[in-house]
N, C-alpha and C positions, 0 to 999 in steps of 0.2 A: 516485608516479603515482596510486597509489587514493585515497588520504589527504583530496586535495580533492573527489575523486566523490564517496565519503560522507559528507564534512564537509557538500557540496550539499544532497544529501535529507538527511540530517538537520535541517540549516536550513529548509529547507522545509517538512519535515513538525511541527517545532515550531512555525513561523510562521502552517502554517495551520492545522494540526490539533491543536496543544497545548492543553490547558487548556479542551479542546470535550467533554472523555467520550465522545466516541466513537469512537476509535482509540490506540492506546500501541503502542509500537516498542520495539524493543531499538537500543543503542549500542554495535558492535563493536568489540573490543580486536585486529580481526584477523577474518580469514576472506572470505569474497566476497559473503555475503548481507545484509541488512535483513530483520527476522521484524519486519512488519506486522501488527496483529492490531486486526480494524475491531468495531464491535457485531456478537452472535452472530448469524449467520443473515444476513450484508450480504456478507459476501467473492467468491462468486462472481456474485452480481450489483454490484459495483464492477469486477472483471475483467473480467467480459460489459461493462458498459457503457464502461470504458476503449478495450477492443477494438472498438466500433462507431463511437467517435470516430478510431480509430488507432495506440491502443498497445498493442502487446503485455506481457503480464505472463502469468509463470508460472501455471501452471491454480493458483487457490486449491486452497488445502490441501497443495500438494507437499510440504510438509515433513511430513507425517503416514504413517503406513507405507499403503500401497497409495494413497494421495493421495486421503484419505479423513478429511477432518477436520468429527469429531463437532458442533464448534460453529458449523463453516461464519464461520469469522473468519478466519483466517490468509492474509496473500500474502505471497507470499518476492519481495522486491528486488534483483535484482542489478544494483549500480551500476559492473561493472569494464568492460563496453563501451562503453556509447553515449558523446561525446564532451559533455563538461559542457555546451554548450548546448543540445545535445537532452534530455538527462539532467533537464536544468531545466522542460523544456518537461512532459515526462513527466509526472514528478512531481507539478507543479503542478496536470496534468490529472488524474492519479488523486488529489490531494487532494480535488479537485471533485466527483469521483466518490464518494467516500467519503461527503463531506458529504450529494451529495444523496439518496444509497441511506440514511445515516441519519435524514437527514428524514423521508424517505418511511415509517421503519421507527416513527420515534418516533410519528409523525402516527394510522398506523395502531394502534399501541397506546394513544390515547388514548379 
């Protein structure tokens, strides 16, 4: 039953955010999360701005003790409820998000 939830983001998040340098994931052998981890200092503004489109994603950094993550990258995935076409919708919207919070990040360090 999970197996194609996160076969989904995984494909997604290879398709659109592979081989761009600014986000790498882990691929679970098990368990209920995706550890997202976007350029330093973008994670809670890709949350914030997912959530203003309509998606909920766990407050960046949850996985850090007091949900306090020093590099401000991290968002934790969890793909065991929504039903794969939502799931899809999601996803694709926080990839967009990702990209344009790293633009915005790259743009400014130049």
């Amino acid at each position: 039953i999970l197996k194609p939830k996160f076969d989904t983001v995984i494909g997604i998040l290879e398709a659109e955010l592979g081989n761009k340098g600014i986000a790498w994931w882990n691929k679970p052998n098990g368990g209920y999360f995706i550890s997202l981890n976007t350029l330093p200092g973008c994670a809670k503004e890709v949350v914030a701005m997912a959530s203003e489109a309509g998606v909920k994603f766990t407050n960046a950094g949850a996985t850090f003790p007091y949900g306090k993550d020093p590099l401000d990258r991290n968002i934790r995935i969890a793909p065991t409820f929504p039903p794969i076409s939502e799931l899809k919708k999601a996803i694709e919207l926080l990839c967009i998000c990702v990209q344009l919070v790293s633009a915005k990040k790259i743009l400014k360090e130049m």
